[in-house]
TIVEX-640689 format. One record per residue (C-alpha): residue in three letters; x, y, z. Coordinates in steps of 0.25 Angstrom, whole numbers, padded with zeros to 4 digits, always signed. Each point is the difference from the previous one (the first is absolute). Example, Ala and Ser with C-alpha at 12.3 -4.5 7.8 and 13.67 -1.06 7.14 Angstrom:
<pts>
ala+0049-0018+0031 ser+0006+0014-0002 
</pts>
This chain:
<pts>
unk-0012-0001-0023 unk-0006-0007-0011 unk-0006-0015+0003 unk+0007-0010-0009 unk-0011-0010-0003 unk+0004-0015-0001 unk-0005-0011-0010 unk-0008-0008+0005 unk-0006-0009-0010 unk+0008-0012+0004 unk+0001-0001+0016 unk-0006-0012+0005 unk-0015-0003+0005 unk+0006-0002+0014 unk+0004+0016+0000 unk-0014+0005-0008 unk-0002+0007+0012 unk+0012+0009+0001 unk+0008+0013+0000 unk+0013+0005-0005 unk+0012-0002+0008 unk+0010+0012+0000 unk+0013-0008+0001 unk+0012-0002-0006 unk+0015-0006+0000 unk+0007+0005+0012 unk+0013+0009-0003 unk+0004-0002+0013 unk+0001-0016+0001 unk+0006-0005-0013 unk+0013-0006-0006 unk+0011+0012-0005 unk-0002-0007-0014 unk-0016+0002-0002 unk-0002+0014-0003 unk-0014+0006+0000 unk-0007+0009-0009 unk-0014+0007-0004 unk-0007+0010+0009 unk-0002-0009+0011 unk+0010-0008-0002 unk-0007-0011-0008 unk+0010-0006-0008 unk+0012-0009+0004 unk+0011+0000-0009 unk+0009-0011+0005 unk+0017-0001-0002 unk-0001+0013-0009 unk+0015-0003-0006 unk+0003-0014+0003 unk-0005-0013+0008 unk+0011-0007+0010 unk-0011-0003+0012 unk-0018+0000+0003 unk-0005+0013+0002 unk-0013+0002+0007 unk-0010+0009+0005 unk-0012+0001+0013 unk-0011+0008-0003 unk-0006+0011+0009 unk-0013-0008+0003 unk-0002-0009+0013 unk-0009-0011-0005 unk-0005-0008+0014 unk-0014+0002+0002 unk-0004+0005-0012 unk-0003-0006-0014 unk+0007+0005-0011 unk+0002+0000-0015 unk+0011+0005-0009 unk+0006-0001-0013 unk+0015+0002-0005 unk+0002+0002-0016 unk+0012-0006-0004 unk+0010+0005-0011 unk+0002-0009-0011 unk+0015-0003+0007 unk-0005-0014+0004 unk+0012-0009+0004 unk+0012-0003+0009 unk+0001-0010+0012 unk-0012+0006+0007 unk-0010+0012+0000 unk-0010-0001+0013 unk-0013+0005+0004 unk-0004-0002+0013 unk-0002+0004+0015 unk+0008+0000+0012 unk+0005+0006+0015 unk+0010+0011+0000 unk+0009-0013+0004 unk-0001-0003-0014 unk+0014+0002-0006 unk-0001+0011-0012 unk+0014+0001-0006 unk+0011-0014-0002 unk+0013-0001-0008 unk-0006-0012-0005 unk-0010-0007-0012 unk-0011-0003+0009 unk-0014-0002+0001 unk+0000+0009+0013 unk-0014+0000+0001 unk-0005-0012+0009 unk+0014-0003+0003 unk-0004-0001+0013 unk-0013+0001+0010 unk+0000+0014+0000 unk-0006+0002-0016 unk-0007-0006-0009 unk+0001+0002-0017 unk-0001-0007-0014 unk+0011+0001-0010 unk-0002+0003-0014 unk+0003-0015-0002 unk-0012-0003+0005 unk+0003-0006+0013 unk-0004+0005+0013 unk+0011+0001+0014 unk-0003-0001+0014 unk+0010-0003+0012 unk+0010-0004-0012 unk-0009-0010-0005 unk-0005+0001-0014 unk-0011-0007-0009 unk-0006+0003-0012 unk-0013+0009-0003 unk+0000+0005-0013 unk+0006-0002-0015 unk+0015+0011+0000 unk-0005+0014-0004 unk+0005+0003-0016 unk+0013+0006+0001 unk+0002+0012-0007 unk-0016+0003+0000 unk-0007+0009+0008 unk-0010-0003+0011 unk-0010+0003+0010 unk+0001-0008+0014 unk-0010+0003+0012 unk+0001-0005+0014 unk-0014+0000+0007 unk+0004-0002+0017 unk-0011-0005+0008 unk+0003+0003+0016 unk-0012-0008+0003 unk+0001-0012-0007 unk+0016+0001+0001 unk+0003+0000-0015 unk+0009+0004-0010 unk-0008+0000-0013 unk+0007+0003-0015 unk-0003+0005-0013 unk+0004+0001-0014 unk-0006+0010-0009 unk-0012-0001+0006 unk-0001-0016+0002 unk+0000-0005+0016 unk+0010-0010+0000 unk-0005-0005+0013 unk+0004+0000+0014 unk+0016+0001+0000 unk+0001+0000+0017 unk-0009-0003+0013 unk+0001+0003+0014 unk+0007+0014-0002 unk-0008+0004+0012 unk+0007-0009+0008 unk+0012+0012-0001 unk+0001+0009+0011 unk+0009+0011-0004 unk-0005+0010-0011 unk+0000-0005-0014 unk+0002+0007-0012 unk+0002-0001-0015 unk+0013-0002-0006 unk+0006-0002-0014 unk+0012-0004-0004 unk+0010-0003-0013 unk+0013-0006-0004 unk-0001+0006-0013 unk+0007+0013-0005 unk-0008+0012-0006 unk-0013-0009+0003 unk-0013+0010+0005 unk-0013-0001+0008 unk-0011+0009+0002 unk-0011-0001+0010 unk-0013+0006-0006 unk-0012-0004+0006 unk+0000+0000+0016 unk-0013-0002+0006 unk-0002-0005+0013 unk-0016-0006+0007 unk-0010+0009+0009 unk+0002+0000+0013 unk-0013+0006+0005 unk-0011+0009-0005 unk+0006+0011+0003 unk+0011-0004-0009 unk-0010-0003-0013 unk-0006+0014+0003 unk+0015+0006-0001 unk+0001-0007-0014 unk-0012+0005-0006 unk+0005+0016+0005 unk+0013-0001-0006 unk-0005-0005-0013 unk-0007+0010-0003 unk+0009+0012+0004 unk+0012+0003-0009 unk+0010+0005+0012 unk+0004+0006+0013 unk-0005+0013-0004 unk-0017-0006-0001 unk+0002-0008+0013 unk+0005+0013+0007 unk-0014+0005-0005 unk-0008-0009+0004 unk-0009+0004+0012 unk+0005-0012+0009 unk+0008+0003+0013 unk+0015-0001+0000 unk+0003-0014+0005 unk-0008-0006-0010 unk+0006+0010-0010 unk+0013-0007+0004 unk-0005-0014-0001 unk-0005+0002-0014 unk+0015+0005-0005 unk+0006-0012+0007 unk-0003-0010-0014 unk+0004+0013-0009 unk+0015-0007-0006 
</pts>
């Protein structure tokens, strides 16, 4: 299985110190109108024929505890009554028969809108100037366990902290997008999440310089850490 190296020339100072994250958009926990495509299921097509509600999405990752980074590249099909990037609990609603902006509209997710507005417990206020419709673009979303924050960025630029006191939440948290528009797409690129121990730096440096399973199986290491070492392989 060959290693699919993410770009990470653009990934904050706060996650200098960090790994790739194998995770991706969960086929599993998702609106009937967001179908997904790519080898690992990267890319979010949203209401393939038509739009009559908000479609969304969780991602496979569980973010408590950790801090992580990852970007979305979104297709040139900016517009609509909201398209969200966020987190929230599996109690966050994916799917409504409505124009919404689902994301935030209650205490279980947080998001920003491509209008530039950020939603928490159905509350909104500004953050940042509309994304241009029609224009492709890069958002990042940097999460924090630690300090409790929900950090964004826009090809490349922090916009500065969106949300505090997400580790306040009990129930697991994941990240969620979502869109009202028809035929609108998002891709999750990089992933990357931060060390947990040494033993985890020392698993990075391994895999980065192995080209697949096969070279691991070679290595003259016992099984269990044979094991261990796959566990990052996507």
């Amino acid at each position: 299985m060959s290693k699919k190296k993410n770009m990470v020339s653009r990934i904050p100072t706060q996650m200098k110190h960090s790994c790739e994250d194998p995770w991706t958009w969960n086929k599993h926990d998702k609106s009937h109108e967001v179908k997904l495509y790519g080898s690992l299921n990267q890319t979010a097509h949203f209401h393939p024929n038509w739009s009559n509600g908000t479609a969304g999405i969780r991602g496979t990752r569980v973010l408590n505890y950790g801090t992580y980074y990852w970007e979305i590249n979104i297709s040139q099909r900016i517009f609509g009554t909201s398209m969200m990037f966020g987190v929230g609990t599996k109690r966050a609603r994916i799917h409504v028969d409505a124009f919404v902006n689902m994301l935030g509209e209650d205490n279980q997710s947080w998001g920003l809108s491509h209008k530039g507005l950020l939603w928490h417990n159905g509350k909104w206020k500004h953050y940042t100037k509309p994304f241009r419709e029609n224009e492709a673009t890069t958002v990042g979303i940097l999460f924090d366990w630690r300090q409790g924050t929900l950090t964004y960025f826009k090809d490349g630029v922090s916009l500065g902290v969106a949300f505090t006191g997400l580790n306040r939440t009990e129930e697991d948290i994941f990240p969620i997008i979502s869109s009202t528009a028809a035929k609108t797409e998002m891709t999750l690129t990089v992933t990357r999440r931060s060390f947990v121990d040494l033993q985890d730096r020392c698993r990075d440096i391994i895999i980065n310089n192995v080209q697949d399973e096969n070279e691991i199986d070679d290595l003259p290491l016992p099984n269990r850490i044979k094991t261990f070492l796959k566990e990052t392989l996507p």
